[in-house]
NUZATI-704031 format. One record per atom (N, C-alpha, C): residue in one letter; x, y, z. Coordinates in steps of 0.05 Angstrom, whole numbers, padded with zeros to 5 digits, always signed. Atoms other than C-alpha are relative to their C-alpha. Example, Ala and Ser with C-alpha at 12.3 -4.5 7.8 and 13.67 -1.06 7.14 Angstrom:
REM residues 2
a+00018-00024+00000/a+00246-00090+00156/a+00018+00024+00000/s-00016-00024-00001/s+00273-00021+00143/s-00015+00022+00014/
//
This chain:
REM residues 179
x-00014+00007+00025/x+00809+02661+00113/x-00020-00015-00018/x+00016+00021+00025/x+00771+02642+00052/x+00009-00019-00013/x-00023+00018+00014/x+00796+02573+00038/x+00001-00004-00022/x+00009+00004+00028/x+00758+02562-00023/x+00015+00023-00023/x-00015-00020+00023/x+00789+02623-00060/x+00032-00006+00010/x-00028+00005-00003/x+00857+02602-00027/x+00009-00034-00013/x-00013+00025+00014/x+00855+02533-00054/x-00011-00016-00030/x+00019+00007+00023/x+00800+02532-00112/x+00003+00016-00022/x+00009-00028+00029/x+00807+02599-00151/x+00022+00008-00009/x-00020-00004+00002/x+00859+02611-00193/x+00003+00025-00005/x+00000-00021+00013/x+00850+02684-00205/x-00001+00012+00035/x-00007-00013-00023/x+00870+02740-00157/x+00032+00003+00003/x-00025-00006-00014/x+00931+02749-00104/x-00010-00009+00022/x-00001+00003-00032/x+00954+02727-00041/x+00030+00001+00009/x-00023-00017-00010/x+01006+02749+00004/x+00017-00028+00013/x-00020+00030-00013/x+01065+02700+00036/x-00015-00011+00019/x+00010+00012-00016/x+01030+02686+00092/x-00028-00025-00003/x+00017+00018+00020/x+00969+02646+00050/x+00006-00019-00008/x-00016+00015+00017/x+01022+02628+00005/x+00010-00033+00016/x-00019+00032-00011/x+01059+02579+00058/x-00032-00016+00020/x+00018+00010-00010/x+00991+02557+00087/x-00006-00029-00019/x+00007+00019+00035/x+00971+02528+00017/x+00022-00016+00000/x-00022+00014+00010/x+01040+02502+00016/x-00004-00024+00019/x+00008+00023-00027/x+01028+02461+00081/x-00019-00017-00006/x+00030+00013-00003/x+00963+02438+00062/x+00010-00018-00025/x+00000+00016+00023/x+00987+02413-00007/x+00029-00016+00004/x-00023+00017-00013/x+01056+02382+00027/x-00019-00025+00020/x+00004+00018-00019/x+01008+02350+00080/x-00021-00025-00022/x+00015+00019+00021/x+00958+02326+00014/x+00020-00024-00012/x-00018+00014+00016/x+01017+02294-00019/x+00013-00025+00016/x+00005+00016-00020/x+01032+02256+00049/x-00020-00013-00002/x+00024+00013+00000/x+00965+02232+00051/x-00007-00017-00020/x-00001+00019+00033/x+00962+02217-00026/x+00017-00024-00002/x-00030+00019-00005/x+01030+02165-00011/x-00009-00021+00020/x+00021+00024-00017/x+00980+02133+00047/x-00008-00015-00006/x+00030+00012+00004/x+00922+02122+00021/x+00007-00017-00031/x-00006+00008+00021/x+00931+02068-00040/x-00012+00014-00040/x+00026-00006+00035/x+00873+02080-00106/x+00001+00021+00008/x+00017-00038+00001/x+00844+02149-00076/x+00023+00017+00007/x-00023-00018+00000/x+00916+02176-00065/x-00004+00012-00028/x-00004-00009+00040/x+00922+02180-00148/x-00021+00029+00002/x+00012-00023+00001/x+00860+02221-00140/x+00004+00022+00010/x-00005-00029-00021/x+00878+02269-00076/x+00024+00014-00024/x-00018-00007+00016/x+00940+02272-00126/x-00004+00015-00020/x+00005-00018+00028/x+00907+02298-00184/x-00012+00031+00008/x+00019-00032-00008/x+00857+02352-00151/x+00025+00010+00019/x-00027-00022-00017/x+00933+02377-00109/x+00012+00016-00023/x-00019-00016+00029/x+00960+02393-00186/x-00015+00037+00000/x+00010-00018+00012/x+00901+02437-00194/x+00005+00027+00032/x-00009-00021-00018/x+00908+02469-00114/x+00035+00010+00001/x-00031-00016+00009/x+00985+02487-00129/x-00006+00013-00024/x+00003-00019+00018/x+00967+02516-00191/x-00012+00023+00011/x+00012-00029-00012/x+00918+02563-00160/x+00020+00006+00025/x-00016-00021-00016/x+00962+02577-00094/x+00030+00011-00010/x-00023-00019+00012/x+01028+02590-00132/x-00006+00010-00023/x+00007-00026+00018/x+00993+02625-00188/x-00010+00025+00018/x+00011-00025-00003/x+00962+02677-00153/x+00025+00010+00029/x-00027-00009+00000/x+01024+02679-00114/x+00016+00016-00008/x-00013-00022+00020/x+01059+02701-00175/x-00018+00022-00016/x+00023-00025+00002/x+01005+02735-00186/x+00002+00034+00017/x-00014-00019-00016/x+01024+02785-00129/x+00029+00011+00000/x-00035-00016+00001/x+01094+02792-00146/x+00003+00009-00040/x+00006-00014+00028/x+01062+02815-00212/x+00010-00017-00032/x-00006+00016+00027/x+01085+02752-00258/x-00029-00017-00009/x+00015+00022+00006/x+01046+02707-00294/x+00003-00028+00006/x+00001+00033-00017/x+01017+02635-00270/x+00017-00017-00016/x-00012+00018+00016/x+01050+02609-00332/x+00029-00007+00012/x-00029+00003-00007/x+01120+02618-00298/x-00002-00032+00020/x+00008+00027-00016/x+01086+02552-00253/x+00009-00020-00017/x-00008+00023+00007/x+01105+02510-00309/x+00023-00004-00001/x-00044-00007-00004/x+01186+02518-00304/x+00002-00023+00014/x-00009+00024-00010/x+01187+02475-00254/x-00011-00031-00002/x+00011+00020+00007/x+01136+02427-00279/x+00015-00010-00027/x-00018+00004+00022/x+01182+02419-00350/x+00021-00013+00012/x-00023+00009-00017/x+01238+02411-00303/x-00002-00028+00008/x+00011+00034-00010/x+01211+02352-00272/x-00003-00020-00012/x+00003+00008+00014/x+01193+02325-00324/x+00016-00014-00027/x-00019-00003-00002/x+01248+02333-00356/x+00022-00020+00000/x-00028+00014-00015/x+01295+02297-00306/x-00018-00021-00001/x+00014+00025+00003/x+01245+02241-00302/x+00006-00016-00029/x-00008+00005+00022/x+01255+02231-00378/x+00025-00018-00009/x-00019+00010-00013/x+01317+02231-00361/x+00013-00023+00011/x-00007+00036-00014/x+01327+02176-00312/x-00004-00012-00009/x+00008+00029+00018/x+01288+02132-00349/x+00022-00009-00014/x-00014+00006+00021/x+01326+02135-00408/x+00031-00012+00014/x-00022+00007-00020/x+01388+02128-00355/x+00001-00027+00008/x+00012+00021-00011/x+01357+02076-00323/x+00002-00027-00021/x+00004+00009+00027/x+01338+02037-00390/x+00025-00005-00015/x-00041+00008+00013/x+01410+02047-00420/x+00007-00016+00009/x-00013+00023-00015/x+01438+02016-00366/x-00004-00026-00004/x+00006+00031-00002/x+01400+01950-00367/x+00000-00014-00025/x+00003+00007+00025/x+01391+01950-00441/x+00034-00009-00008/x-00036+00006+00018/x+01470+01955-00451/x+00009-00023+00014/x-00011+00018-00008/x+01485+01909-00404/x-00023-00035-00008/x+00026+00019+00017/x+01432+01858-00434/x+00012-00006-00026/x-00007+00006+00028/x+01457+01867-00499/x+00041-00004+00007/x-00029+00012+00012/x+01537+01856-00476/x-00003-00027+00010/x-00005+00037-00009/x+01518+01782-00461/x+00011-00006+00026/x-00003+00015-00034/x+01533+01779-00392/x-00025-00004+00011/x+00022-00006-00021/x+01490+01773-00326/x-00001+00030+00010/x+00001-00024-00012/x+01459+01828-00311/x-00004+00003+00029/x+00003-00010-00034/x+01474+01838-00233/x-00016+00022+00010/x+00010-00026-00017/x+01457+01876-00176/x+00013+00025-00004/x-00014-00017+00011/x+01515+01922-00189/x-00005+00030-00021/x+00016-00017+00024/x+01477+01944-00256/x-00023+00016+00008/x+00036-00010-00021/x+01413+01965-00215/x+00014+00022+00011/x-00009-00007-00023/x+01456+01996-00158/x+00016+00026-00019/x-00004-00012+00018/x+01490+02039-00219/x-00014+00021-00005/x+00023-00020+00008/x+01433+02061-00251/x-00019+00009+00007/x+00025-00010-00019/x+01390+02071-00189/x+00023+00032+00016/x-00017-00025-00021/x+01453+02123-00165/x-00018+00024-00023/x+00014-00012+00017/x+01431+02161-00232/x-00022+00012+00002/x+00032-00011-00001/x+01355+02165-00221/x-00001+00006+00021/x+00003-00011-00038/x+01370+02185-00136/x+00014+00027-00013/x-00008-00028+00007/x+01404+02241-00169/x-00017+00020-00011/x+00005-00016+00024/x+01373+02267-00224/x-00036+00005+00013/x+00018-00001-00025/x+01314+02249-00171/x-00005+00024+00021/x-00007-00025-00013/x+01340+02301-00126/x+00001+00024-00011/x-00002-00028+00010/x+01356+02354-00169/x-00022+00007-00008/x+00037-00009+00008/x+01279+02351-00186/x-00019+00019+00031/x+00010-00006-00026/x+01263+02360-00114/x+00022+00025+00015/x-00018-00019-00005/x+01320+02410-00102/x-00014+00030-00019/x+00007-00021+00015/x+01283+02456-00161/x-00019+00006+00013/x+00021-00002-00010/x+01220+02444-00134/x+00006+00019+00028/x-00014-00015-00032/x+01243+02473-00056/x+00011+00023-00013/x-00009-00031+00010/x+01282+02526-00092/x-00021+00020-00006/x+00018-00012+00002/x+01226+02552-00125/x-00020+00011+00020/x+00024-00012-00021/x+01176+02548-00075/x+00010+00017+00020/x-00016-00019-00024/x+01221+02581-00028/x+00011+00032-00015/x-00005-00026+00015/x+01234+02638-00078/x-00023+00011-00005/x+00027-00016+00008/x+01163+02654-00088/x-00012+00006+00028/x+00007-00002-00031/x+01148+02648-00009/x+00014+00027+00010/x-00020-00026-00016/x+01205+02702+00002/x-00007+00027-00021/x+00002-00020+00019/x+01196+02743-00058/x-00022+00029+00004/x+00021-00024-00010/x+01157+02810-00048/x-00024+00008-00012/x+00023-00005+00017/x+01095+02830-00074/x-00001+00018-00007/x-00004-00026+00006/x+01076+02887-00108/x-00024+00017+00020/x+00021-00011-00011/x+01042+02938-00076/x-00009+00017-00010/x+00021-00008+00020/x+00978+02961-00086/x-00011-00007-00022/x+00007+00020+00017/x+00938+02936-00142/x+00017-00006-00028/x-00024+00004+00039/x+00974+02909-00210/x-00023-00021-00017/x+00012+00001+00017/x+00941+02877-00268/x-00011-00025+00011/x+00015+00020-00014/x+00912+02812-00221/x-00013+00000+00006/x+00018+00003-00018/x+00872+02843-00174/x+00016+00023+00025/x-00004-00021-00011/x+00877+02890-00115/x+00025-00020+00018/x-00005+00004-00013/x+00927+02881-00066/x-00009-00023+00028/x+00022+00015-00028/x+00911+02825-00006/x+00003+00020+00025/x+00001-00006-00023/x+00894+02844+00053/x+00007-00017+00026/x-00001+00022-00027/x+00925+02825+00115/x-00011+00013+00026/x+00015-00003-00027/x+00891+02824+00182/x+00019+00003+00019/x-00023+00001-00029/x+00945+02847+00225/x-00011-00003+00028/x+00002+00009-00021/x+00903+02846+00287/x-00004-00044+00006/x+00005+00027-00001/x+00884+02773+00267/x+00032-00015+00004/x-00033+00012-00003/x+00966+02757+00262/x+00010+00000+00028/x-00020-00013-00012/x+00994+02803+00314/x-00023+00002+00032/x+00016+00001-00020/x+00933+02809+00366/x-00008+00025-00007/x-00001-00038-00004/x+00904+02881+00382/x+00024+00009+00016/x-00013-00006-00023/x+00956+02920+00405/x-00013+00025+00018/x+00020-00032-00016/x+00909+02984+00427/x-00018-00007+00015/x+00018+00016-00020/x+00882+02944+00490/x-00011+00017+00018/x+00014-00021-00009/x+00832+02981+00518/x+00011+00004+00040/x-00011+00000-00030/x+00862+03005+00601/x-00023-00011+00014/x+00019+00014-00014/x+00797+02979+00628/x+00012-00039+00005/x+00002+00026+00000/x+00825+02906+00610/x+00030-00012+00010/x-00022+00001-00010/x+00895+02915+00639/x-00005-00005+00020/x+00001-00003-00034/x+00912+02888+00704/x+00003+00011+00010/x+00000-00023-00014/x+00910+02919+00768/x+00030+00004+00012/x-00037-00003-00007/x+00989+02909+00776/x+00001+00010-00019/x-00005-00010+00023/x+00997+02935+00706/x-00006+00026+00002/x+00024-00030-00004/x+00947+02997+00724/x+00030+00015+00012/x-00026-00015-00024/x+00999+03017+00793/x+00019-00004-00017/x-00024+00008+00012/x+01059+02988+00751/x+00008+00026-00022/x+00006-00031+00028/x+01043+03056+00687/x-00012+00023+00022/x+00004-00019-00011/x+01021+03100+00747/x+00022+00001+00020/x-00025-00013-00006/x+01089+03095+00785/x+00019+00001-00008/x-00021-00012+00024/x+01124+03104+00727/x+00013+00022-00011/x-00002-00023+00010/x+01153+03167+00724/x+00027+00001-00005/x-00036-00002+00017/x+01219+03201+00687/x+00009+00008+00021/x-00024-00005-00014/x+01271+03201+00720/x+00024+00030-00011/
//
């Protein structure tokens, strides 16, 4: 597998099997980024650009354009907007009716941003799971040729030469006969 064109190049195709590799790798980056304090931000930034290249050339194979990658980045974006302003109301209104602002008020407007939270991460999963299942086209389309998959590299060889069969296996296909 060429990782470098699977996680550097945004031009091309690749087939599901790639697809959820990349997905792993940039699920396990984002883990890592949440670790590590300062150089997370960074692992964080250079993961924007490896999801762009593995779910563009993704949709690249099922013959769309990479642009359809930003849907769910708007989305997110979005609902983040969102909460804030949610968030913000809350404390602002209760600020400005002259009371104390309690825990209550927090506990409120933190249900808000776990939601609107979720439904960000509910698009996200949807998506990625619709482009993981989705089919590709076959044979080449306006991206690039078809990928190639290595079925013996998946599946093993199955045309195992009889020299490499055991010698129970050997007798086992030579007193085999129809009944």
């Amino acid at each position: 597998m060429n990782w470098q064109f699977l996680l550097l190049d945004p031009n091309g195709r690749i087939a599901a099997r790639e697809y959820w590799i990349g997905v792993a790798i940039i699920v396990g980056g984002n883990i890592l980024a949440d670790i590590i304090p300062i150089l997370g931000g960074l692992i964080w930034l250079g993961l924007i650009w490896v999801g762009l290249c593995v779910y563009g050339k993704r949709l690249h194979d099922t013959g769309r354009s990479a642009a359809i990658h930003a849907v769910p980045w708007i989305a997110s974006f979005v609902l983040s907007v969102l909460a804030v302003l949610m968030v913000g109301g809350a404390i602002l209104s209760g600020l400005m009716s002259g009371e104390n602002v309690g825990p209550g008020l927090f506990l409120s407007a933190g249900g808000g941003l776990l939601f609107l939270g979720g439904l960000g991460m509910l698009i996200w999963a949807g998506y990625t799971v619709w482009l993981g299942l989705a089919l590709g086209d076959n044979g080449p389309n306006q991206y690039g040729p078809e990928p190639v998959i290595d079925i013996a590299a998946t599946f093993g060889d199955a045309t195992e030469p009889r020299e490499q069969q055991s010698d129970t296996e050997t007798k086992a296909n030579e007193t085999d006969t129809p009944r």
